[in-house]
BAKOLNU-395903 format. One line per 2 residues: number of its first residue (from 1); their letters; for each residue z, x, y of C-alpha. Coordinates in pm, 1 decimal, always signed. Example, Ala and Ser with C-alpha at 12.3 -4.5 7.8 and 13.67 -1.06 7.14 Angstrom:
1	as	+780.0/+1230.0/-450.0; +714.0/+1367.0/-106.0 $
END
This chain:
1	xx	-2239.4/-470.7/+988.4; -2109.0/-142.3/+853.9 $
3	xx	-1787.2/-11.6/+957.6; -1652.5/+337.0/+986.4 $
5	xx	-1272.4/+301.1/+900.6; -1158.7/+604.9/+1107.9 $
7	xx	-875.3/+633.4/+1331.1; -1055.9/+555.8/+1612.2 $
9	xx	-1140.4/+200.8/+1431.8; -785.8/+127.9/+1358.7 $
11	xx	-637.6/+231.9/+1732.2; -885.5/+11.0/+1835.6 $
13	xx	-792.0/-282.2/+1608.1; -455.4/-289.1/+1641.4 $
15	xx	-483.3/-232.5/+2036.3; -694.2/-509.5/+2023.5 $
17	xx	-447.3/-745.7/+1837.8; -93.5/-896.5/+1921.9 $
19	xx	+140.5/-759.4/+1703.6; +217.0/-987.4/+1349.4 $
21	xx	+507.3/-1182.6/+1326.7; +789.2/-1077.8/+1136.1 $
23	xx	+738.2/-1148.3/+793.5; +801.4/-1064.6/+425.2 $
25	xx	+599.0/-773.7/+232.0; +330.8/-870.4/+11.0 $
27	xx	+410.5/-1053.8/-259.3; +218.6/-849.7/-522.5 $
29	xx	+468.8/-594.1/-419.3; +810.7/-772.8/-473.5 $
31	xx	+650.4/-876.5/-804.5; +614.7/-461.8/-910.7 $
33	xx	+926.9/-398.6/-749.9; +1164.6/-637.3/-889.9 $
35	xx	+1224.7/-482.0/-1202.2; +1225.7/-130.2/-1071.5 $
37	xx	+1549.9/+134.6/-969.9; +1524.4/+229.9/-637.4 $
39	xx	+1414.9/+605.3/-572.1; +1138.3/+753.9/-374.5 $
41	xx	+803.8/+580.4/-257.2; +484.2/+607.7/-55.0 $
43	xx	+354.9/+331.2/+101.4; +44.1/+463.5/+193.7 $
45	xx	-142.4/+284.1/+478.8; +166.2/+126.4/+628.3 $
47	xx	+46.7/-55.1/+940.3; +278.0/-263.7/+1102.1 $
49	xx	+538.3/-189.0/+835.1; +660.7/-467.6/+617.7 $
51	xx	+641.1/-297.4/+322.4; +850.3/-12.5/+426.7 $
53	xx	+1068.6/-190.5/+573.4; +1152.3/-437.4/+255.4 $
55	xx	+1189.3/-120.3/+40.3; +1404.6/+48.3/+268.5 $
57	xx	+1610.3/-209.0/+292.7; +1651.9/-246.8/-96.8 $
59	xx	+1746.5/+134.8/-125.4; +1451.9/+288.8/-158.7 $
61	xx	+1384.6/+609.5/+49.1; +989.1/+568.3/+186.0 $
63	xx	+766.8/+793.1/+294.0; +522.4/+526.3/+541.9 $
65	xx	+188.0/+668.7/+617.7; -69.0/+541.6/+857.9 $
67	xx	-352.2/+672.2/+1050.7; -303.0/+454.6/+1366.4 $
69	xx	-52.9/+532.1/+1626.5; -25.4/+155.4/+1724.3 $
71	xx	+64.0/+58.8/+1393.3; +342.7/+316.0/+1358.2 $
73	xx	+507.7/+201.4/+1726.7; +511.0/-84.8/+1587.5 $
75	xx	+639.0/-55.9/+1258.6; +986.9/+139.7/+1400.4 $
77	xx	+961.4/-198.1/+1632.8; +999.4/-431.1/+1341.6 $
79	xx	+1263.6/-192.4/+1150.8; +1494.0/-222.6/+1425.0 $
81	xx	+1469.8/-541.2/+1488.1; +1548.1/-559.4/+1083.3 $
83	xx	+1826.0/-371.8/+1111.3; +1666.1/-119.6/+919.8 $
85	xx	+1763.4/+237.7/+1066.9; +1740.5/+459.4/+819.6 $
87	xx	+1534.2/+500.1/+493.4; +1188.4/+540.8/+622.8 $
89	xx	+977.3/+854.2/+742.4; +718.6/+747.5/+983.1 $
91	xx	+416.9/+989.3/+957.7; +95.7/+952.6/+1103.7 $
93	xx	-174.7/+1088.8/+905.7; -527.6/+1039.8/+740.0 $
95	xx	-450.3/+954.9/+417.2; -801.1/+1125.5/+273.8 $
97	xx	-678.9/+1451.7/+384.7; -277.1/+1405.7/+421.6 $
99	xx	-123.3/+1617.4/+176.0; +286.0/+1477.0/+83.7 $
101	xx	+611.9/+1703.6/+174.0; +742.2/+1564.4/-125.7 $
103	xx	+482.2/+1593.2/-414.9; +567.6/+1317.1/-658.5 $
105	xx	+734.6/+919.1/-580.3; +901.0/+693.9/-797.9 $
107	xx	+661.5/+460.3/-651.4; +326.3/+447.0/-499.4 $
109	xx	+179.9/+178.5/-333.9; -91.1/+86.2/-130.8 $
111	xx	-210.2/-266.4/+24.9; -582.3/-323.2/+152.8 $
113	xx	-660.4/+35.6/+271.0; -970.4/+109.3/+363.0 $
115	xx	-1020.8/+469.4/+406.1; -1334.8/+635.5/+602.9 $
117	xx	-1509.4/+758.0/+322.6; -1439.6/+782.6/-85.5 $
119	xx	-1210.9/+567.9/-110.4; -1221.6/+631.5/-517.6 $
121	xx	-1121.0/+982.1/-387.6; -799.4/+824.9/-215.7 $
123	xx	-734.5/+633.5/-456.7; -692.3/+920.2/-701.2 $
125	xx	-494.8/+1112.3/-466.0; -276.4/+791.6/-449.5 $
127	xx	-261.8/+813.3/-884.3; -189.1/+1235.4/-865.7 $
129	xx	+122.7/+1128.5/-660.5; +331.1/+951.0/-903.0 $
131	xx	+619.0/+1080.4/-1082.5; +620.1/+1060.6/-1461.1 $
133	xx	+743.1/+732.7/-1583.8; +672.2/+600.7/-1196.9 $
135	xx	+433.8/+320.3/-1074.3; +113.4/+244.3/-897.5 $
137	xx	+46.8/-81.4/-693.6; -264.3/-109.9/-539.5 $
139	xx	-369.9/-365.8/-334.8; -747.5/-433.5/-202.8 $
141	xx	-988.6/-738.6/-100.3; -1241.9/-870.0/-304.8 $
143	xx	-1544.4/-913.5/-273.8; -1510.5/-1290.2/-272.7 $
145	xx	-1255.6/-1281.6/-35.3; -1435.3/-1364.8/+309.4 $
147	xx	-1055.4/-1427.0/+526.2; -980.1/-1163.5/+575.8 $
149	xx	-1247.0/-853.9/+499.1; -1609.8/-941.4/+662.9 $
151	xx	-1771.2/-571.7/+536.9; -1866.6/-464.5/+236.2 $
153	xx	-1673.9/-138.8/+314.1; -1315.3/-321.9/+296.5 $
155	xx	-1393.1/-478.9/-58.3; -1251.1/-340.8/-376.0 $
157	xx	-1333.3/-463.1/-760.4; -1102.6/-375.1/-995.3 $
159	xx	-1312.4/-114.5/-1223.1; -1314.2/+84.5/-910.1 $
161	xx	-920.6/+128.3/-918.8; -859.6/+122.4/-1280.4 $
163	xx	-1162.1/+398.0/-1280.2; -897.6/+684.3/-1106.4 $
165	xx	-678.8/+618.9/-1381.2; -687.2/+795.8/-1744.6 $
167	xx	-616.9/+542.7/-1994.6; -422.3/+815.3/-2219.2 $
169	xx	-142.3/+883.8/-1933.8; -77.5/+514.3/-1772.7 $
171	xx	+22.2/+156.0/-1882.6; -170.2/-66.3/-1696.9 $
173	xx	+73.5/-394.4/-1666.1; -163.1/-575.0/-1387.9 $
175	xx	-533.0/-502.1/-1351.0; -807.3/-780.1/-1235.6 $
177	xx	-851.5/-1085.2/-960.6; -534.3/-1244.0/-833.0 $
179	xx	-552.9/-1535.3/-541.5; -255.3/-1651.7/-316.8 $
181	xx	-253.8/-1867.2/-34.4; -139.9/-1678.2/+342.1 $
183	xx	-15.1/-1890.4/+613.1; -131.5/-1810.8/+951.4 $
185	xx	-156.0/-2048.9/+1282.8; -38.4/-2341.0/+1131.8 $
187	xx	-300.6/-2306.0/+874.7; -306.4/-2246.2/+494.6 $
189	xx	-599.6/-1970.0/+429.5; -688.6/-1935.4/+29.4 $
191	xx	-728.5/-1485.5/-51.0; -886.7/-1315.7/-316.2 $
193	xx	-730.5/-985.8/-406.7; -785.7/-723.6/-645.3 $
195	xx	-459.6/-582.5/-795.7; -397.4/-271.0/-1008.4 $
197	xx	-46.5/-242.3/-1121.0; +20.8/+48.3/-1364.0 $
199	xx	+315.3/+293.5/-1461.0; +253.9/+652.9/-1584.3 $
201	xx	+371.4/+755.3/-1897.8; +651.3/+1027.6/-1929.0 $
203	xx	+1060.3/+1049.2/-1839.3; +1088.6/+1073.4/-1464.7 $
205	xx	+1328.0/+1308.1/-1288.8; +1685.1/+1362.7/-1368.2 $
207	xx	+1650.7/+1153.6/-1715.2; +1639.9/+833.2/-1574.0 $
209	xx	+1328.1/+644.4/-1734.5; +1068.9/+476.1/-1534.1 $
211	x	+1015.5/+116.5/-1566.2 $
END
């Protein structure tokens, strides 16, 4: 069945479902981050916030955008409960048409968004707002992946992502099929994901050098 990712799809799903248990972010994120100095980032597409909330609480300043309310009350839930107070802008937006305060990040990242329509066109946007010498994580289900994505619409192959990015301005350091095990109920369910990891080339702001 076809879905329409809009906001009223994601109120609905997350009114519909208990909130997740506290847990880590995603590990294709601590993998991009690890090696990185803290400075600005978008996590773009948020939901419940453990993204955020990990960067935040390694010194990054974040800018978390999501289009569903529910998501967002619950995201502030799970920072306080992590001790994380400060660090994070909440916004709620529509990421095809949300345009940034703050025009580049250090950081850009993005886990298993699925926008309403074009996502290529998101993902671009998501590209145009890194900093020189700052990086690009995103983050999407493939098409073999079953779990956790049932439409068509939430898949992602990896020539789609690497497709917003000119070859002659980025270092691509991660680009192709990745699988990980999630644990959920008790139970150990196998994922597919499609990861684009890439850094753009220039000096970022203030002479400091991207990683």
């Amino acid at each position: 069945m076809s879905e329409t990712f809009d906001k009223a799809y994601w109120d609905e799903h997350y009114d519909g479902h208990a909130p997740a248990a506290a847990g880590g972010p995603n590990p294709y994120l601590l993998a991009a981050a690890r090696d990185l100095t803290p400075g600005t980032a978008l996590d773009a597409g948020c939901g419940e916030g453990a993204e955020a909330i990990w960067l935040a609480a390694h010194g990054w300043q974040v800018t978390a955008v999501d289009i569903a309310d529910t998501a967002l009350h619950r995201a502030r839930e799970h920072a306080a409960a992590a001790g994380v107070t400060t660090g994070i802008d909440w916004i709620q937006a529509d990421l095809t048409t949300w345009t940034p305060a703050e025009e580049r990040f250090d950081l850009v990242c993005s886990h298993y968004v699925h926008p309403a329509a074009s996502p290529g066109d998101l993902f671009r946007r998501l590209a145009a707002a890194v900093a020189p010498g700052g990086t690009l994580l995103l983050v999407g289900h493939h098409p073999s992946d079953h779990h956790t994505a049932t439409t068509p619409e939430a898949h992602v192959e990896i020539g789609e992502l690497a497709a917003v990015l000119d070859p002659g301005r980025w270092d691509i350091a991660v680009a192709g099929d990745r699988s990980r095990v999630m644990s959920h109920g008790g139970r150990e369910i196998p994922l597919q994901d499609t990861v684009l990891q890439a850094r753009r080339r220039g000096q970022a702001a203030g002479g400091r050098l991207g990683r």
